[in-house]
C-alpha positions as CSV (number, residue, x, y, z in Angstrom):
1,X,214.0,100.6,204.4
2,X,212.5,103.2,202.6
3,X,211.7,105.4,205.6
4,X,215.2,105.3,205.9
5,X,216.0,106.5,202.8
6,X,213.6,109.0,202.9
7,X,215.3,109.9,206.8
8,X,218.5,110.0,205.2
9,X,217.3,112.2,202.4
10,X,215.9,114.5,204.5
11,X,219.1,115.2,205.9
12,X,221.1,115.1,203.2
13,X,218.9,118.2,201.9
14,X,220.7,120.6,204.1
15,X,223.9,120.1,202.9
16,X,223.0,119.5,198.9
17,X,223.0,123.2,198.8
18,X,222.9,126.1,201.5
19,X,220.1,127.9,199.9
20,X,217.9,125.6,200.5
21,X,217.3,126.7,204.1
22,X,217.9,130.5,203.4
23,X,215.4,133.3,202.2
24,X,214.8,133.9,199.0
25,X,215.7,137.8,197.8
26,X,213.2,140.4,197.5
27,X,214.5,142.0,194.8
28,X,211.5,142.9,192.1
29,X,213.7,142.3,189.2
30,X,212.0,145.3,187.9
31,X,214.6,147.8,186.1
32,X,213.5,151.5,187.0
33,X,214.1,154.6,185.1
34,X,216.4,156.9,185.6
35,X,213.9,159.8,186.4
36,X,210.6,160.6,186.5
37,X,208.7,161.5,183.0
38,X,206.6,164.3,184.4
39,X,209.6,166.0,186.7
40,X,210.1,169.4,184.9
41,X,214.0,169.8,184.2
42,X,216.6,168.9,186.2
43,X,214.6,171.0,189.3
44,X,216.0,170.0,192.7
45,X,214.1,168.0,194.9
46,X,211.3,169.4,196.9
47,X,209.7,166.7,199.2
48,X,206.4,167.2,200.5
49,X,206.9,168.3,205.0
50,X,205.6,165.8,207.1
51,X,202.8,168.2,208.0
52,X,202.5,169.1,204.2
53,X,199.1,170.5,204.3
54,X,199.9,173.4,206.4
55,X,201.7,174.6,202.8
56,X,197.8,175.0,201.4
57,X,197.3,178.4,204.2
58,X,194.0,176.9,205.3
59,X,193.7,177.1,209.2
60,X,190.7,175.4,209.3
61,X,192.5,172.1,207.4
62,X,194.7,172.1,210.3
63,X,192.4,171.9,212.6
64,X,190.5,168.9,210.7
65,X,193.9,167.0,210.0
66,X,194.3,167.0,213.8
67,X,191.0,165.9,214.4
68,X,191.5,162.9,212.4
69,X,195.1,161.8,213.3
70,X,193.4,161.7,216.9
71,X,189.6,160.2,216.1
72,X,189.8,158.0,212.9
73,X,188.3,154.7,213.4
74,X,190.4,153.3,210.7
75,X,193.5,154.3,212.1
76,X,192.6,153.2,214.9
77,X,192.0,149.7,214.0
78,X,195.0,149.9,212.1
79,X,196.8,150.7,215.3
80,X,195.5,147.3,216.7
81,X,196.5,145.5,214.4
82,X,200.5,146.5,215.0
83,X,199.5,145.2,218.4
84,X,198.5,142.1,217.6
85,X,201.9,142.1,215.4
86,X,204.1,142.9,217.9
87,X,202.5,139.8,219.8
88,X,202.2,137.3,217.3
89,X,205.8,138.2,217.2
90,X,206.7,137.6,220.8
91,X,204.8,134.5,220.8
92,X,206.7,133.3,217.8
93,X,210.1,134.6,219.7
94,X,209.1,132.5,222.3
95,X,210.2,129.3,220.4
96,X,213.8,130.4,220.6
97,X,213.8,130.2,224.6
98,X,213.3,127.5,226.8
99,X,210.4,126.6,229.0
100,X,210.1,126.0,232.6
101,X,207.8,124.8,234.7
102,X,207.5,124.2,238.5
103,X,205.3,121.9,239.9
104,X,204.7,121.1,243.3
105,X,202.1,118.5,245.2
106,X,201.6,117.1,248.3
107,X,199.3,113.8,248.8
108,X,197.6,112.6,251.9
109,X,196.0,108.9,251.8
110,X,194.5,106.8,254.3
111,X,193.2,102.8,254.2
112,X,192.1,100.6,256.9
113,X,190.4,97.3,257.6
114,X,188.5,95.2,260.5
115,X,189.6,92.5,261.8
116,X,187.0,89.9,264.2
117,X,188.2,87.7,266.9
118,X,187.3,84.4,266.7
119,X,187.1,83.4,270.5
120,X,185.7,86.6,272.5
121,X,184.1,88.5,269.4
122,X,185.7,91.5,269.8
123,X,186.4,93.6,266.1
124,X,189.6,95.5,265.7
125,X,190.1,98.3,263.1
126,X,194.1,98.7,261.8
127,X,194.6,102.1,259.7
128,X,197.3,103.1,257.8
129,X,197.5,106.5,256.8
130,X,200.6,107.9,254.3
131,X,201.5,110.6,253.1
132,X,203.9,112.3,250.1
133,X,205.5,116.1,249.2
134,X,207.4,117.0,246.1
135,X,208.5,119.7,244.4
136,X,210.4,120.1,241.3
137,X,211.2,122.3,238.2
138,X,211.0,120.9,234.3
139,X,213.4,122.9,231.8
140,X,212.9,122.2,228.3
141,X,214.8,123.2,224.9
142,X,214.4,122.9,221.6
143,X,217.7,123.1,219.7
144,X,217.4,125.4,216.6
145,X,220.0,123.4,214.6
146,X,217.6,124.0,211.0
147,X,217.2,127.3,211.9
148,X,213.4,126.9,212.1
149,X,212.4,129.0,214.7
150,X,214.9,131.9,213.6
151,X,213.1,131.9,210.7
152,X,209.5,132.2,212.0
153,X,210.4,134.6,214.2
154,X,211.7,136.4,211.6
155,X,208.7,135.8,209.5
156,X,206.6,137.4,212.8
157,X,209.0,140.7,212.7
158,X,208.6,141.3,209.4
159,X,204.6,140.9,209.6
160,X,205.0,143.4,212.4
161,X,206.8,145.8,210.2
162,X,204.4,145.1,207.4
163,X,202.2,146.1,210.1
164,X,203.6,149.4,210.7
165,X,203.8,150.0,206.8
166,X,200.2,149.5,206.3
167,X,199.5,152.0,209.2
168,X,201.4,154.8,207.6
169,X,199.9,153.7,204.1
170,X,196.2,154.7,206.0
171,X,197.4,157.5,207.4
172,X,198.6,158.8,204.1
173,X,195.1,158.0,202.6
174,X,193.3,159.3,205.6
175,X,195.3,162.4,205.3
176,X,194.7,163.0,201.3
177,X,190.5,162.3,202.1
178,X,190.6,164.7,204.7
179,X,192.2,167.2,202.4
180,X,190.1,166.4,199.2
181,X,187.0,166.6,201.2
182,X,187.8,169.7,202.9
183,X,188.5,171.3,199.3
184,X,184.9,169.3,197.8
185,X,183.4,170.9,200.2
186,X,184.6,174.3,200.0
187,X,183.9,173.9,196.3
188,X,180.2,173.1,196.8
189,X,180.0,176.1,199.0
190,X,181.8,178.7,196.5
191,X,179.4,176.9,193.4
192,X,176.7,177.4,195.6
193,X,177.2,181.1,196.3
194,X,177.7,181.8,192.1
195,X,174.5,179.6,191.6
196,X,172.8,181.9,194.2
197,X,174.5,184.5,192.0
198,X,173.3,183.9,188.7
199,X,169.8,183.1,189.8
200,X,170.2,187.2,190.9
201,X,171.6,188.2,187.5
202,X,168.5,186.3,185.6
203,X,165.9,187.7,187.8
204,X,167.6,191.2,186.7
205,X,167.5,190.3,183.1
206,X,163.9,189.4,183.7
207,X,162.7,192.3,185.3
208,X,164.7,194.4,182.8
209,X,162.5,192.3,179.8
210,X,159.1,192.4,182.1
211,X,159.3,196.4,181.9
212,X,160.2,196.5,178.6
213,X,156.8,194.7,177.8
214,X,154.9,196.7,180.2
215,X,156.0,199.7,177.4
216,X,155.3,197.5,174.3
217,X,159.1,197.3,173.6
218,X,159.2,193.4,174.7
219,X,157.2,190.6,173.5
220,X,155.8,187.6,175.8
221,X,158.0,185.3,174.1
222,X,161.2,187.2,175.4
223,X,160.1,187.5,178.6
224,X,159.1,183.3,179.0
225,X,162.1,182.7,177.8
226,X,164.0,184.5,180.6
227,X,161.6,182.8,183.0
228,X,162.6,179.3,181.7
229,X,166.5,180.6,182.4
230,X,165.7,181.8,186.3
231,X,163.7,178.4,186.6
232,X,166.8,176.7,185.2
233,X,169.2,178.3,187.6
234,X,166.8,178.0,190.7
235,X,166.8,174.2,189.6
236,X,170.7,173.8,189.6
237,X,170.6,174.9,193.4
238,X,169.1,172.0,195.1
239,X,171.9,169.3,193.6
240,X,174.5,171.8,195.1
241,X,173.4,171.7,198.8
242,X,173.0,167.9,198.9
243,X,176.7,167.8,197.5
244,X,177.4,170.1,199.8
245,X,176.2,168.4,202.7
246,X,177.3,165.0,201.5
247,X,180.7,166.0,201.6
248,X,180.1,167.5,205.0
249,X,179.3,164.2,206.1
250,X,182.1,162.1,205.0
251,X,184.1,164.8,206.3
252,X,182.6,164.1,209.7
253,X,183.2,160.0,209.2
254,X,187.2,160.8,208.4
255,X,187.3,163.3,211.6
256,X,185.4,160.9,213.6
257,X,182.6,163.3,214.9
258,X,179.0,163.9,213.9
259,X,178.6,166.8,210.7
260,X,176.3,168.7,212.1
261,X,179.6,171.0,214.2
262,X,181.4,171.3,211.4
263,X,181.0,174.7,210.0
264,X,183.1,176.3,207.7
265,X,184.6,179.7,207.4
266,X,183.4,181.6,204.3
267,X,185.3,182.7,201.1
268,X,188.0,180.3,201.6
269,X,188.2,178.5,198.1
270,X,189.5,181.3,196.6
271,X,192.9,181.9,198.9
272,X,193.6,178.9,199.5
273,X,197.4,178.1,198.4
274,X,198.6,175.3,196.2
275,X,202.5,174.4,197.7
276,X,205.2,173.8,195.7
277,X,206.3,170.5,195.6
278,X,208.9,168.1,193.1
279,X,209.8,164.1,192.9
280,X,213.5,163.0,193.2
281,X,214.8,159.9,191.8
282,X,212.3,157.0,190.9
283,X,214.6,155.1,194.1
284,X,213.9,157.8,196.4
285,X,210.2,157.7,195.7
286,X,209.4,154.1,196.4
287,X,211.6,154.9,199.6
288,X,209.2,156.8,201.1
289,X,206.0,155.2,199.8
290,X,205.2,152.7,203.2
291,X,202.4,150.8,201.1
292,X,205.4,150.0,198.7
293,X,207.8,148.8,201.6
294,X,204.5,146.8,203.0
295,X,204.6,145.0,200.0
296,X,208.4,144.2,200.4
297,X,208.2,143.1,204.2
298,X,205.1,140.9,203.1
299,X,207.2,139.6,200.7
300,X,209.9,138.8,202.9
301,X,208.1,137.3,205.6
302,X,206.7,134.9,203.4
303,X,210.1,133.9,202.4
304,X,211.2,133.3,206.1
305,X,207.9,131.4,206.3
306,X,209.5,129.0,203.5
307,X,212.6,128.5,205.5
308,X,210.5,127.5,209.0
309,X,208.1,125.1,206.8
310,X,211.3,123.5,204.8
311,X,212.8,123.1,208.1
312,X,210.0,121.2,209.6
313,X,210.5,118.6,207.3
314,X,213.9,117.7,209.1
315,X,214.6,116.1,212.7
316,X,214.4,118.4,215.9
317,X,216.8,118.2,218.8
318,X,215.0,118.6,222.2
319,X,216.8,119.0,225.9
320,X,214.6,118.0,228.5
321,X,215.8,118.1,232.4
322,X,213.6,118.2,235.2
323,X,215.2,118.1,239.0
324,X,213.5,118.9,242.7
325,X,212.8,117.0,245.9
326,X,210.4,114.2,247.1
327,X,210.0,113.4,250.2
328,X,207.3,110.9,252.5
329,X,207.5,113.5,255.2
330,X,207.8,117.2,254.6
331,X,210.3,118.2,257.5
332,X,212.6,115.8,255.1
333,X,212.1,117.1,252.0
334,X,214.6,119.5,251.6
335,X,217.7,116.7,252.6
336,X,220.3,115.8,249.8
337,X,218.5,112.9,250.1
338,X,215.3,113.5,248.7
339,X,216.9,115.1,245.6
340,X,215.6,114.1,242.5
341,X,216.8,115.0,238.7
342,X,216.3,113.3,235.1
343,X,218.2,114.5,232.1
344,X,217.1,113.2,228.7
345,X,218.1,114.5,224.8
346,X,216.0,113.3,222.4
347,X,215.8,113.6,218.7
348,X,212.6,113.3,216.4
349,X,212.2,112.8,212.0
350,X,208.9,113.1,211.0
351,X,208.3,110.0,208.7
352,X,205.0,110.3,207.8
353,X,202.8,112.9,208.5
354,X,200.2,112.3,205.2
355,X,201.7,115.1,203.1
356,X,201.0,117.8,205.5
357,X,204.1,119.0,206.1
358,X,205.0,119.1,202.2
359,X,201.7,120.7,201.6
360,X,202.7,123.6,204.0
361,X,206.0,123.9,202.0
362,X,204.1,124.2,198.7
363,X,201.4,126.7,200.4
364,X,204.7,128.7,201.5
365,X,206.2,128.8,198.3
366,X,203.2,129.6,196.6
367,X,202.5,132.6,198.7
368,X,206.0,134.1,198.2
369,X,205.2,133.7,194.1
370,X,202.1,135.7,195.3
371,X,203.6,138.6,197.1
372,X,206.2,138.5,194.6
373,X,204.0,139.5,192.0
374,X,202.0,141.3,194.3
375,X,205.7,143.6,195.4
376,X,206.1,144.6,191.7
377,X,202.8,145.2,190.8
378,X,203.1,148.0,194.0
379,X,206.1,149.2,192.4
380,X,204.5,149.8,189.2
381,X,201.2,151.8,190.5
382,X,203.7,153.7,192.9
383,X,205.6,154.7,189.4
384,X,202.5,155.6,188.0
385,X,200.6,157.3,190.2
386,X,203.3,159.5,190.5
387,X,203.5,160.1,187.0
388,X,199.6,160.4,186.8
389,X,200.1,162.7,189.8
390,X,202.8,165.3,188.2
391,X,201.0,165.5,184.8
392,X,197.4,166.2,186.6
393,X,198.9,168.6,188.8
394,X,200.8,170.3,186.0
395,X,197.4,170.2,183.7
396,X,195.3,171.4,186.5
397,X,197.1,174.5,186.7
398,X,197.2,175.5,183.3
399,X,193.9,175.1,182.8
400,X,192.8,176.8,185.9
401,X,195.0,180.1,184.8
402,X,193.1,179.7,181.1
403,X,189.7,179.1,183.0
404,X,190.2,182.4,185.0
405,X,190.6,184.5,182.1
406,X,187.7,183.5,180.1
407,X,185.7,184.0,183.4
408,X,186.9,187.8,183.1
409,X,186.1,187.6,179.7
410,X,182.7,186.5,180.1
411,X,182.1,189.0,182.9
412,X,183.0,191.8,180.4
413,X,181.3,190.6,177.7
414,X,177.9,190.1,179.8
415,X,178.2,193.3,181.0
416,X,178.3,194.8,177.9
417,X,175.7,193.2,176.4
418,X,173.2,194.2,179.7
419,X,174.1,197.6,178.7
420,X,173.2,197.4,175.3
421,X,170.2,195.7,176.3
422,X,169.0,198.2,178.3
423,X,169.8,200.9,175.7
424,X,167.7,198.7,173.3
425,X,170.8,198.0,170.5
426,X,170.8,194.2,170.8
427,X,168.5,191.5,170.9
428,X,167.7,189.3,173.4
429,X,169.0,185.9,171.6
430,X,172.9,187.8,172.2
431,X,171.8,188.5,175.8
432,X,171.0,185.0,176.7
433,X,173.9,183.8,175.0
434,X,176.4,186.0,176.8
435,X,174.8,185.1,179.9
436,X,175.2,181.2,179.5
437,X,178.9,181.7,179.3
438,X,179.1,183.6,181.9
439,X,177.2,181.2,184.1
440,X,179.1,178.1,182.6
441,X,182.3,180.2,182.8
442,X,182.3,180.9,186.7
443,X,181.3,177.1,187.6
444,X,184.0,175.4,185.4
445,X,186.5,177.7,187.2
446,X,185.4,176.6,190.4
447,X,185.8,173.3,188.8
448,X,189.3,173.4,187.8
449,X,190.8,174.7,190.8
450,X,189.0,171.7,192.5
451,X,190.9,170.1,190.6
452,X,194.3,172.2,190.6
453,X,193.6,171.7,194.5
454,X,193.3,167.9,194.6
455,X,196.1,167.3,192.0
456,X,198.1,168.7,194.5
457,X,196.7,166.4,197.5
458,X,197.5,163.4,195.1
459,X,201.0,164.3,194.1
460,X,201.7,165.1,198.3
461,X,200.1,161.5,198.3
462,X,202.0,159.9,196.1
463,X,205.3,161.1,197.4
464,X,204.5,159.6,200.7
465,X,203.2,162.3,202.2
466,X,206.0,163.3,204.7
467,X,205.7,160.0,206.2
468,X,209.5,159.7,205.0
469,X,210.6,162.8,206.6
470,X,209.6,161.8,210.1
């Protein structure tokens, strides 16, 4: 009795109410504003091209971005994995259509026994030898009445377009390293020419000092404490190159090729072009960000997946048919005669299956709460990185325009200063001091417009790239 309760339960579920066996919505329930805080004005739109680094004038970044949409590993195994989607998905779509199966066989037997005569002694051998053919085909179907496999095949698309999402989320990061390291290393090599350069302008100073003590106008303590400066530039060199060539490396990893061919043009960092580029609506963003529309297919699926385990919990409907011919000898076989066919419905309720089935509900259900949270928090880092994205760009470049003019301030005033102290009207304590800022000056600039450079990479980034554009 109370299996059939529980039977009777089970289908009285459906019809207790209709969302029961539909997907839940994938709505974040998050309330977005109305426009993004670090948008300047009401400036119209300017989305990033879908071949948005062309806009930085660098040749050689073209080249590289290429290199990598062709030869990254990562991608590459990302690419897989939409191929393993797609058939995860077919083998899930497969539920939806019947099966058939032929079969055929043929049997050949033979027995025999000996029999002995009583009065002459004689032995006699009777064989019997038989023989059998069939062929037939088996059709069967499973009725869809709970919508069961709809639902997991609709789980399986949506994994495949997760799938697809998370390939444009790694080309979009692939894409930004490729672009970040290309401007590193450029960097490295434009600090490493000014190092190179102020080791020159302290071995001037010193020689300037050394003659003056040669004449008795300079005292040793003026001149070692020139010498501790060109040791102290000579020392900054080494940490540049290893940068430099560390970057070189990971550039190679992202291109998929060994560093030791890639060789850059030189004085680059300082023409390279920053494009222009401005957010739309909050909406519009998160419409072109793929990792935030990975979130939402994940989310989805897991919702179908609900609806395929709830529906297991109910009775399946199966069609079965099977028809062919059989036959004791094959020039027979293919008479009306030896036709053959069976026909059979059937229906099955799992009754007790030791809470598995409900346990895979719960699992379900659980995961969906998951990728719920999961689907907002997305939202919110997409909102925010944008943000982060406009403000650092916006930063960046102000301070790269106020960095540049205390450079040429620093170059005047150091000049000045080497005058005078060749003309013997300052100290050396005011030389030294204008040539510190000079030498901090220069390598903060190449500093910021790093920075300027890669703000700009991020904000490209964090627009989606022009993945929504293609």
């Amino acid at each position: 009795m109370a299996s059939s309760r529980r039977a009777a339960l089970l289908l009285a579920l459906p019809l207790a109410g209709c969302g029961w066996l539909t997907p839940g919505p994938t709505s974040s329930g998050l309330t977005l504003p109305a426009r993004m805080a670090g948008a300047e004005g009401a400036a119209e739109p300017a989305w990033p091209d879908p071949e948005w680094w062309r806009g930085f004038g660098a040749p050689e970044l073209d080249r590289l971005m290429a290199e990598a949409m062709q030869a990254n590993n990562d991608m590459a195994a990302a690419a897989a994995r939409i191929l393993q989607a797609d058939a995860q998905l077919r083998i899930a779509g497969a539920a939806l259509l019947p099966t058939v199966d032929f079969a055929g066989q043929a049997t050949r037997s033979q027995s025999g026994s000996v029999n002995t005569a009583s009065v002459t002694g004689a032995r006699t051998a009777r064989v019997r030898v038989t023989s059998s053919d069939r062929i037939a085909l088996s059709a069967s179907y499973e009725i869809d009445f709970w919508g069961k496999n709809r639902a997991a095949t609709e789980a399986a698309q949506l994994a495949a377009t997760s799938a697809r999402f998370a390939w444009a989320t790694l080309m979009l990061t692939t894409q930004a390293s490729v672009a970040n390291t290309y401007f590193a290393l450029l960097a490295f090599t434009e600090q490493l020419k000014l190092q190179r350069q102020n080791l020159e302008i302290a071995e001037r100073v010193r020689q300037v000092i050394a003659d003056r003590v040669t004449v008795g106008t300079g005292t040793g303590l003026d001149l070692a404490q020139q010498e501790t400066v060109v040791a102290q530039q000579r020392a900054a060199i080494p940490p540049l190159v290893q940068q430099l060539e560390q970057n070189r490396n990971a550039l190679g990893t992202l291109i998929g090729r060994p560093p030791e061919g890639i060789a850059l043009a030189a004085d680059v960092f300082t023409r390279v072009a920053v494009p222009r580029v401005m957010p739309g609506l909050p909406a519009e963003v998160l419409a072109r960000r793929p990792d935030v529309l990975s979130a939402e297919s994940d989310l989805a699926a897991a919702q179908a997946s609900v609806v395929a385990a709830r529906a297991a919990l109910l009775p399946s409907v199966t069609l079965t048919g099977s028809g062919g011919y059989t036959s004791l000898a094959l020039e027979t076989l293919t008479r009306p005669s030896s036709l053959i066919f069976t026909l059979a419905a059937g229906i099955a309720q799992p009754i007790f299956e030791g809470g598995r089935l409900r346990g895979q509900v719960q699992f379900n259900e659980a995961r969906a709460q998951e990728l719920l949270a999961t689907y907002r928090g997305a939202i919110l880092a997409a909102l925010v990185d944008t943000e982060n994205a406009l403000v650092g760009l916006r930063q960046a470049t102000e301070q790269e325009a106020l960095q540049a003019e205390a450079v040429r301030m620093a170059e005047r005033a150091y000049a000045i200063s080497e005058a005078q102290l060749r003309a013997g009207t300052i100290d050396l304590i005011t030389l030294l001091n204008t040539q510190q800022t000079l030498f901090s000056a220069r390598n903060t600039l190449t500093s910021a417009r790093l920075a300027r450079l890669q703000a700009a990479v991020g904000l490209f980034r964090a627009l989606g790239g022009g993945w929504g554009n293609t």
